[in-house]
C-alpha positions as CSV (number, residue, x, y, z in Angstrom):
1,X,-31.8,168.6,135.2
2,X,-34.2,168.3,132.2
3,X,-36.7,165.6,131.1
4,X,-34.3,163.8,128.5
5,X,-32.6,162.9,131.8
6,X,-35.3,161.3,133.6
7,X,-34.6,158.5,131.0
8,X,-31.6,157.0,133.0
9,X,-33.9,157.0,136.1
10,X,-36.3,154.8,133.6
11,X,-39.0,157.2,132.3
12,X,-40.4,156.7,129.1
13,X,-42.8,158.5,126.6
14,X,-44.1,161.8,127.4
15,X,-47.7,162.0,127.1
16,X,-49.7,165.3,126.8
17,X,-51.1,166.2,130.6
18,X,-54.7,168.3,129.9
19,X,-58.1,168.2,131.0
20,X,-59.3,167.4,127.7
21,X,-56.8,164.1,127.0
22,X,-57.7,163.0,130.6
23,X,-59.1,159.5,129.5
24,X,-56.2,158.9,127.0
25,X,-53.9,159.7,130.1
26,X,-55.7,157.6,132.1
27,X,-55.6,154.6,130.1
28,X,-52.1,154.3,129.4
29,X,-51.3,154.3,133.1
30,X,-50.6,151.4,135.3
31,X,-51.9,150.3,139.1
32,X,-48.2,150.1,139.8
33,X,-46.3,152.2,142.4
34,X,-44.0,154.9,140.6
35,X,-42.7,158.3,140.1
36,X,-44.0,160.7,137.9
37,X,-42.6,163.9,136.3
38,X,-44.5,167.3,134.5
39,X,-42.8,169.1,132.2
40,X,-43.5,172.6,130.9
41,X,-42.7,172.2,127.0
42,X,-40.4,174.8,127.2
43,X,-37.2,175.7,129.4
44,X,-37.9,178.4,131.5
45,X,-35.3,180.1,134.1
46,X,-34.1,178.6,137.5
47,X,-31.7,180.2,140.0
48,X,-29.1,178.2,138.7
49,X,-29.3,177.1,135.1
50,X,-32.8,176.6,133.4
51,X,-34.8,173.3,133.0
52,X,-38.3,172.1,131.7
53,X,-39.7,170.0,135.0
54,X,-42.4,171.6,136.7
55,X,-43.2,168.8,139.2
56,X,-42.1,165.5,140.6
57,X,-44.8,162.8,142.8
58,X,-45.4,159.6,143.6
59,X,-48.3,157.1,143.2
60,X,-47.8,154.6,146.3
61,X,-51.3,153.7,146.8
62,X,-52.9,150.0,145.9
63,X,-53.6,151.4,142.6
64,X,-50.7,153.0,141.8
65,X,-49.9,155.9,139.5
66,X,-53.4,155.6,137.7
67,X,-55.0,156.3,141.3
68,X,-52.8,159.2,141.7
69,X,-52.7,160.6,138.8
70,X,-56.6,160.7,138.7
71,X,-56.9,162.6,141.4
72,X,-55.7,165.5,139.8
73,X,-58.5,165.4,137.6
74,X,-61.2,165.4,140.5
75,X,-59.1,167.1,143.1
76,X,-61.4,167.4,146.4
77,X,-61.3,170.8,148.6
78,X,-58.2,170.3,150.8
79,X,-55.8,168.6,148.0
80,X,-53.9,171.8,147.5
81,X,-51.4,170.5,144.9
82,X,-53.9,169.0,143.0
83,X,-56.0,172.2,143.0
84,X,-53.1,173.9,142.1
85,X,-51.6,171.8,139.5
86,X,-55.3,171.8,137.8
87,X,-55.4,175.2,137.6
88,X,-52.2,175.4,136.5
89,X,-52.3,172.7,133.0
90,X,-56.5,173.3,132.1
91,X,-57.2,172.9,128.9
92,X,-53.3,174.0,127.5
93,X,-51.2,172.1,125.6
94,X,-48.1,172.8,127.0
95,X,-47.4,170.4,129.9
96,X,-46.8,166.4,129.5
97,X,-46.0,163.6,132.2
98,X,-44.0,160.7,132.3
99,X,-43.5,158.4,134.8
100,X,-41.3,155.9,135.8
101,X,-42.4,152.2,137.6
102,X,-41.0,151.0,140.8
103,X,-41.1,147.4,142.2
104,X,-42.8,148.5,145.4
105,X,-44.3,152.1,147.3
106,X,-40.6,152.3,149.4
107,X,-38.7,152.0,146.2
108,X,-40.8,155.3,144.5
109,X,-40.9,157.2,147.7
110,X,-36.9,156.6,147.3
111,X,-36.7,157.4,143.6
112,X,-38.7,160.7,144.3
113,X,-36.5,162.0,147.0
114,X,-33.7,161.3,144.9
115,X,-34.7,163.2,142.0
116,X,-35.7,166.1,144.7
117,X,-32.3,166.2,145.6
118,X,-30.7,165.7,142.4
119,X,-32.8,168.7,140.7
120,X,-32.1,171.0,143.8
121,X,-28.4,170.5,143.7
122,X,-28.4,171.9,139.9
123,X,-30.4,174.1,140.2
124,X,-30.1,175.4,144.0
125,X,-33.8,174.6,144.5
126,X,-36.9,172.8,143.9
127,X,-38.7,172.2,140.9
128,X,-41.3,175.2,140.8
129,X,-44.4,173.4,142.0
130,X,-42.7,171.2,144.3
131,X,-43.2,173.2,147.4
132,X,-41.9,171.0,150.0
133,X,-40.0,167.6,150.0
């Protein structure tokens, strides 16, 4: 699985995922529930096959992706992914999200577990920083 086929699971434009474009993220996100993907701008090796998604989530809070997605920005002490993931993008250009909209918090926790499964059936596991399902 790569990012051009998160488009039939309707994701859109990839935007750049940085500290330093953090408001222009921000802004072009809605208060909607969804599913969001990170992708590394490169393919790098899997056990089976290769692929350019680091990282699926899910923004099922009142305000949505925005909400979540901020959070990585201001990650508090305990929030190990969002620690992680931090660390991980900084100030590089190399990682982008996109994200898809759901009609309701069920319908993205559904839409993330499916592309959980799909990715670990090609590739015979997890997307790299997805450490659990």
């Amino acid at each position: 699985m790569r990012s051009t086929d998160l488009v039939a699971h309707g994701f859109g434009t990839w935007t750049p995922f940085a500290k330093a474009g953090k408001k222009t993220l921000l802004a072009s996100l809605p208060n909607d529930p969804g599913v969001y993907a990170i992708r590394l701008c490169r393919d790098f090796k899997r056990k089976i096959g290769s692929s350019d998604i680091l990282y699926f989530g899910k923004g099922t809070n009142q305000k949505g992706l925005k909400n979540r997605i901020g959070q990585y920005f201001s990650p508090g002490r305990t929030q190990r992914t969002n620690l992680r993931l931090l660390a991980l993008i900084g100030d590089s250009t190399d990682y982008e999200l996109a994200f898809a909209i759901t009609k309701s918090s069920p319908e993205a926790i559904m839409l993330e577990a499916t592309l959980l499964e799909l990715y670990e059936t090609e590739h015979g596991e997890l997307p790299p920083e997805n450490k659990r399902r």
